[in-house]
C-alpha positions in Angstrom: -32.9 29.0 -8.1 -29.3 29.5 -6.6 -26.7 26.6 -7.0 -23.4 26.9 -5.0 -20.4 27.1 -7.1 -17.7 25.1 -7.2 -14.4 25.2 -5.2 -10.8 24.6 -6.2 -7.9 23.7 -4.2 -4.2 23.2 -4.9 -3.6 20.0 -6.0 -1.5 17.8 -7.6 -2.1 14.5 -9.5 0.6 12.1 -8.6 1.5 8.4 -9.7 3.6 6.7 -7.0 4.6 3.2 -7.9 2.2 1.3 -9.2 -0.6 3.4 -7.6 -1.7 7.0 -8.5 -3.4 9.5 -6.5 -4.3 13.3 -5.4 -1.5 15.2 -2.9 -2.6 18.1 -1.1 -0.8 20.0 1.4 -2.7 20.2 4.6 -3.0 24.0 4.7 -4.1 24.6 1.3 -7.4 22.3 2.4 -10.8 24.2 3.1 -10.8 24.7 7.4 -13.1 22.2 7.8 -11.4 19.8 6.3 -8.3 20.2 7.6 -8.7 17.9 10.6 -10.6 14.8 10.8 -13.9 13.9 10.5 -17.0 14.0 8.2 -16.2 17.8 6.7 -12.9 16.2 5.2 -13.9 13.0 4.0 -16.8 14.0 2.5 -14.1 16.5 0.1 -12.3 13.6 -0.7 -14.7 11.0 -1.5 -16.2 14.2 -4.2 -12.9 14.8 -5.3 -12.1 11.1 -6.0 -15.6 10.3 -7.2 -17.6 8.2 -5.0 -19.4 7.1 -3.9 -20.7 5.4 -7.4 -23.2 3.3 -7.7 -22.0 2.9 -11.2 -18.7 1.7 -9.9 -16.8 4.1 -12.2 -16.0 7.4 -11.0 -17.0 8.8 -13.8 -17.1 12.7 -11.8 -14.0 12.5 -10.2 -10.2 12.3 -10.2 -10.5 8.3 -9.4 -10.0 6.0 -12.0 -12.1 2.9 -10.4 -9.8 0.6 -8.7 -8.0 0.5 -5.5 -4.4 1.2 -6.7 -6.2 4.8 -8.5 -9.0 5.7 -5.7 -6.3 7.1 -3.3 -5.9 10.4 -1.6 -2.7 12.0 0.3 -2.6 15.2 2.8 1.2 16.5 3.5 2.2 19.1 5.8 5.3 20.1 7.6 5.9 17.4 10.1 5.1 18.3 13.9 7.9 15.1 14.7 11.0 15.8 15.9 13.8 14.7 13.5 11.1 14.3 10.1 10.5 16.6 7.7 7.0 15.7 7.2 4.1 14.4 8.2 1.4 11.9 5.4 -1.4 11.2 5.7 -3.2 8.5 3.5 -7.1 7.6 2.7 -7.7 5.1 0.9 -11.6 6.3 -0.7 -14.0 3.4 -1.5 -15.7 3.2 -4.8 -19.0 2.5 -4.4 -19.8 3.1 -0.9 -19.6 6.2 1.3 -15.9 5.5 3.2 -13.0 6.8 3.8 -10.5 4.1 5.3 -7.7 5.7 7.4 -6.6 2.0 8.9 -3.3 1.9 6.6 -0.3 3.6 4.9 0.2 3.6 0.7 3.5 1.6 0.5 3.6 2.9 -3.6 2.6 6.5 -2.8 5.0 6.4 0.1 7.6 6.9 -2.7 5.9 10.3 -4.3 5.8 12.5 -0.5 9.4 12.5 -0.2 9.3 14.5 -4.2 5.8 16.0 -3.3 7.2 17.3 -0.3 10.6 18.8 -2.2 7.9 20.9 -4.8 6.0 22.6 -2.5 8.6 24.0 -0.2 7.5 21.6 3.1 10.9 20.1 3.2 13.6 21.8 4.4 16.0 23.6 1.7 19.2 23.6 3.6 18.6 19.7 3.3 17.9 19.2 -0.3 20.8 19.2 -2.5 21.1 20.7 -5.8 22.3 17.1 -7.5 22.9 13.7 -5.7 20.0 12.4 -3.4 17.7 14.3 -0.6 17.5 12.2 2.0 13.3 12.9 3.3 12.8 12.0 6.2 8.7 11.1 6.5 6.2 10.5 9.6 3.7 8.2 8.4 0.6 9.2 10.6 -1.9 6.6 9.9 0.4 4.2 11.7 3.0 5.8 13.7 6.1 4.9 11.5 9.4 6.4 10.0 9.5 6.1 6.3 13.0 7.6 4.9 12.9 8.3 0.7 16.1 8.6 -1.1 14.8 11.0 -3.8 17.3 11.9 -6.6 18.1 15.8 -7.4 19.0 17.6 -10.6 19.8 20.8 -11.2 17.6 21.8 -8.0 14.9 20.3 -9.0 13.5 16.3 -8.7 14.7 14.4 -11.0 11.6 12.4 -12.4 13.2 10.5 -15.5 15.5 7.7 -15.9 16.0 3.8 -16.5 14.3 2.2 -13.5 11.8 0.0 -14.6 9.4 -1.4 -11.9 6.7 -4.2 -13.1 3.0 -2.7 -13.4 4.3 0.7 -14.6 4.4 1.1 -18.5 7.5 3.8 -18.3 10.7 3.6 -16.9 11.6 6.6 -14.7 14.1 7.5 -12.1 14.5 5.3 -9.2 13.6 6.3 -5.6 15.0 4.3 -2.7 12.3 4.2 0.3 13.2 2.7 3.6 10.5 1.6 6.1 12.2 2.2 9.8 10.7 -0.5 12.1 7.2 -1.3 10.4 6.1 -3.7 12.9 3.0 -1.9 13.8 2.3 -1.8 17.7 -1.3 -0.5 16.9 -4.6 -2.4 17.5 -3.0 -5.5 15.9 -0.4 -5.9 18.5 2.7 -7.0 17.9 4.5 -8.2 14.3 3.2 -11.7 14.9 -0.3 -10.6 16.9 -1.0 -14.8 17.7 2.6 -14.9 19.2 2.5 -17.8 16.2 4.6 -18.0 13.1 1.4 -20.4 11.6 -1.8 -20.2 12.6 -4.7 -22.8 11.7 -7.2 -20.0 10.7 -10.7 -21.5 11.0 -13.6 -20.0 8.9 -17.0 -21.5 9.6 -18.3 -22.8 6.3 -15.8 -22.7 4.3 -12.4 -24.4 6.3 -9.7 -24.5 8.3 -6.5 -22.7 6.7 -3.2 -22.4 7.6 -2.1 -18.7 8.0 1.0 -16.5 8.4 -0.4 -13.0 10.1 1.9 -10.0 10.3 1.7 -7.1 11.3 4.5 -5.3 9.0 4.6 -2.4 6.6 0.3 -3.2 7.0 -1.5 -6.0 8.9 -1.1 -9.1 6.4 -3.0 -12.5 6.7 -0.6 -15.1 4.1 -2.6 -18.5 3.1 -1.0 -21.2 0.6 -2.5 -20.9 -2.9 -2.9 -24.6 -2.9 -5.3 -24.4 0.2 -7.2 -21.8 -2.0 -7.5 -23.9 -5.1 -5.2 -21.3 -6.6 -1.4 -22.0 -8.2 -0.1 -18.5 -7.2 -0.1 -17.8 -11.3 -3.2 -16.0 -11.3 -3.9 -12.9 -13.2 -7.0 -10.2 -12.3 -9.2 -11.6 -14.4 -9.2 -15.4 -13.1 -10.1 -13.8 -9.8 -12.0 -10.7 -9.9 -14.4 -12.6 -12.5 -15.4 -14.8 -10.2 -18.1 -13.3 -7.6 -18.0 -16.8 -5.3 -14.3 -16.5 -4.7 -14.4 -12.9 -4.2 -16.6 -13.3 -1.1 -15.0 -16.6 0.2 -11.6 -14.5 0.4 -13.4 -11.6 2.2 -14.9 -14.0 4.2 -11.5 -15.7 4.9 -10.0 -12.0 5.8 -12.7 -11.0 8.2 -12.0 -14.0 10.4 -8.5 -13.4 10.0 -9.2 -9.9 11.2 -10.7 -11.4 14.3 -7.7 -13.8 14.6 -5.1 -10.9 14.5 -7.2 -8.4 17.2 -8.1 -5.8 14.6 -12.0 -6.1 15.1 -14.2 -7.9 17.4 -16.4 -9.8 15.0 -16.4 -10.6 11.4 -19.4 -8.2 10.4 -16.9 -5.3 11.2 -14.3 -6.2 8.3 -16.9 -4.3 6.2 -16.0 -0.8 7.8 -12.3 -1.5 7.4 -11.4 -2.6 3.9 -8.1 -1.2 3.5 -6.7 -3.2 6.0 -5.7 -6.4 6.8 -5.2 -7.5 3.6 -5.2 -11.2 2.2 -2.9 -13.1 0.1 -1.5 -16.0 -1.0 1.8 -17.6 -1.6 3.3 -20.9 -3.8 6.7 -21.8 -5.2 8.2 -20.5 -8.2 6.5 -21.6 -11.4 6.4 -20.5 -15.1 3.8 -18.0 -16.1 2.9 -15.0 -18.2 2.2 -11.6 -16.4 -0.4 -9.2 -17.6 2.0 -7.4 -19.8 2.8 -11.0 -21.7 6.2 -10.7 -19.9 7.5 -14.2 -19.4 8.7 -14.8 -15.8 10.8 -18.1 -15.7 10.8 -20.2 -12.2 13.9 -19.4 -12.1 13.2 -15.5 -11.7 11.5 -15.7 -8.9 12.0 -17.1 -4.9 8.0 -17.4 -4.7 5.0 -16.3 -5.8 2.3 -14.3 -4.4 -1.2 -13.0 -5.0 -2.7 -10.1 -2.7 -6.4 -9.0 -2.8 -7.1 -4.8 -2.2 -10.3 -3.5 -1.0 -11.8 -6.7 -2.2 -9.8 -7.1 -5.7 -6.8 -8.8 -6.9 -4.4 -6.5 -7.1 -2.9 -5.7 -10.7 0.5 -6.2 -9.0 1.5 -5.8 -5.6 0.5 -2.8 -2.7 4.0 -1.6 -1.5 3.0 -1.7 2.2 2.3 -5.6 1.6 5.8 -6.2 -0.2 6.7 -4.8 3.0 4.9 -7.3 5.0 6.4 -10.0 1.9 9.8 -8.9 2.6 10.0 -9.3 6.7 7.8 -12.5 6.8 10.3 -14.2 4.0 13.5 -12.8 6.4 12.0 -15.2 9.0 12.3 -18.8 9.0 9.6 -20.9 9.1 6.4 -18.2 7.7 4.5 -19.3 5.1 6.4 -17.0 2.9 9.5 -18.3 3.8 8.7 -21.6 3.1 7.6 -20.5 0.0 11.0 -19.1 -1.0 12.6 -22.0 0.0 13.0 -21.4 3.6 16.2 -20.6 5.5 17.6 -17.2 6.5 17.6 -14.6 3.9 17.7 -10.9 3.9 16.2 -10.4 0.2 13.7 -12.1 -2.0 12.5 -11.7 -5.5 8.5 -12.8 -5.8 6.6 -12.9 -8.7 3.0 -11.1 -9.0 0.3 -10.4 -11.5 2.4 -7.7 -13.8 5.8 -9.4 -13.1 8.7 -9.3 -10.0 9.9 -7.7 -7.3 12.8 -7.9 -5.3 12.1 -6.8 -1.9 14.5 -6.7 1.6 14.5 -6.9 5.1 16.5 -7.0 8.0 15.0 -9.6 11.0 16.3 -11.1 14.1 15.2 -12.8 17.0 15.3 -10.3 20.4 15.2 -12.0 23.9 13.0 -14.7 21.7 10.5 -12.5 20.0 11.4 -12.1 16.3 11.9 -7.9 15.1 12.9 -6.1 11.8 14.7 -2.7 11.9 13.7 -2.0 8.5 12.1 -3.2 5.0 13.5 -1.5 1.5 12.0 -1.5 -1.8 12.7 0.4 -4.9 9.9 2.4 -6.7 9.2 5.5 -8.5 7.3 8.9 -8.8 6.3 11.5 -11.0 3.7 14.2 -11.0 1.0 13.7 -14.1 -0.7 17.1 -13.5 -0.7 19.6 -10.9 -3.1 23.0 -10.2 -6.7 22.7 -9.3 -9.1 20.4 -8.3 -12.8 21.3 -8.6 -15.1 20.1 -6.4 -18.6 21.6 -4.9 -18.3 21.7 -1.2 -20.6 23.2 1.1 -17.6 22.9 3.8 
């Protein structure tokens, strides 16, 4: 009996932030999967592992949680003034799916180095030491991401002493700039209600109020209190608990509705990536996963953020985005939170410890708009060659 062999394709293994995941440049990708379709995410979900019944990905590159079930495609970009052009997919662990809805704030911050590598970035504009300025077109949304990556000796420099909360090693630090990240897509505008609060009404279980933004990714905020929550929670007082799991999938489905992302709740199913859910409360005293202490004085808020049905382990970078341009604006949830008032900055605490997280926002013949959200995070490559994969292509 014949069996097909096995392919391989370029690839590297990156972590970016606090999520990890496999770059490939769009060229070195079999034909068929080089634009979109079945052809293509049928390679990645093989690659990554899934789908698995067994909820492990046992035979693939994923490591069975959102932040590691992640896959990025980078070419040279096709925009005028970038350098290039990411692509993210977000690969389900169980089920067949591929969800292109949403960027990867954390691996936003390993293209810009990714990019440097493998030549797609233009030399004349890398410098041999000091900072390349990358200059990235997000394509799953339409937006302008610029990373600050820092050079060595011509190459990336990867070490250092920047420590970031949910990564066990400090490395160096990588500036990333999010131009604009109101997204103008299917949700509409950065507040899609035209409402700063919402009273977000979900048959059977209540009537919440909610912050929904569309920034850095489509965000639906609640108060922890309304939840039963204290904003101090940890993975495993949440993602142990089957009956709160589906309530707050149930509470983002009709949030969906609410912001114009899907027409009915039963379609939240086929887009799990995005919007996502969280919640926020005042400071308070707790222990993060790493049995850090964070002091209520550390911290302007706290907040809790759910990823393809899971509480994340800290926090996505694209919803710190949405944290840091909801906070800049007086009267969200999550500026109340922090204390309400105008601020440009805020430090929340999450699951593996803090944050600190800016934004610039002002109102624009009456309609609020942010130019831009920053964040530090950090990158480095944990393996790079071949991926093996049988593909019939």
């Amino acid at each position: 009996m014949a069996h097909a062999p096995q392919i391989k394709i370029p690839a590297t293994y990156m972590r970016g932030g606090t999520s990890k995941g496999v770059f490939f440049s769009l060229t070195d990708l079999p034909e068929a999967a080089r634009v979109p379709g079945p052809a293509r995410d049928a390679l990645l979900m093989r690659v990554i592992g899934s789908p698995d019944p067994y909820g492990k990905q046992i035979d693939g590159m994923g490591a069975a949680t959102s932040s590691t079930s992640k896959t990025v495609i980078i070419s040279r970009s096709t925009k005028p003034d970038h350098d290039v052009d990411y692509l993210f997919g977000q690969v389900a662990i169980d089920t067949a799916f591929v969800d292109w809805s949403g960027n990867c704030g954390n691996l936003s911050a390993a293209v810009g180095p990714f990019a440097i590598r493998n030549g797609l970035a233009d030399a004349a504009r890398v410098p041999k030491d000091g900072v390349a300025i990358i200059r990235i077109w997000q394509a799953n949304i339409g937006k302008t991401i610029i990373a600050h990556v820092p050079m060595s000796n011509g190459e990336v420099q990867e070490t250092g002493d920047f420590e970031l909360d949910g990564v066990t090693f400090p490395a160096a630090e990588i500036v990333v700039e999010f131009m604009d990240p109101a997204e103008e897509g299917d949700g509409g505008a950065l507040f899609p209600t035209g409402n700063l609060v919402d009273d977000l009404d979900v048959p059977g279980i209540g009537t919440f109020k909610a912050t929904m933004i569309n920034s850095g990714i489509p965000t639906i905020f609640l108060e922890a209190g309304a939840l039963g929550y204290t904003g101090t929670e940890l993975q495993e007082n949440v993602n142990s608990d089957a009956a709160a799991l589906k309530k707050l999938e149930t509470i983002r489905a009709y949030g969906a509705v609410k912001m114009g992302l899907i027409a009915k709740p039963e379609e939240a199913a086929g887009r799990q990536h995005t919007p996502k859910i969280a919640w926020v409360a005042k400071p308070k005293d707790y222990t993060a996963s790493s049995g850090k202490k964070i002091g209520v004085g550390d911290v302007d808020l706290l907040v809790r953020a759910m990823s393809m049905g899971k509480l994340h382990h800290a926090m996505m970078g694209t919803a710190s985005v949405a944290i840091a341009t909801a906070a800049a604006i007086t009267g969200t949830l999550v500026n109340l939170a922090a204390g309400g008032g105008a601020r440009e900055a805020v430090c929340f605490g999450h699951p593996s410890g803090t944050l600190r997280v800016g934004s610039k926002a002002a109102l624009v013949n009456g309609e609020w708009a942010v130019s831009k959200a920053v964040m530090s995070r950090s990158a480095r490559v944990l393996m790079s060659g071949w991926v093996h994969v049988p593909f019939a292509g």
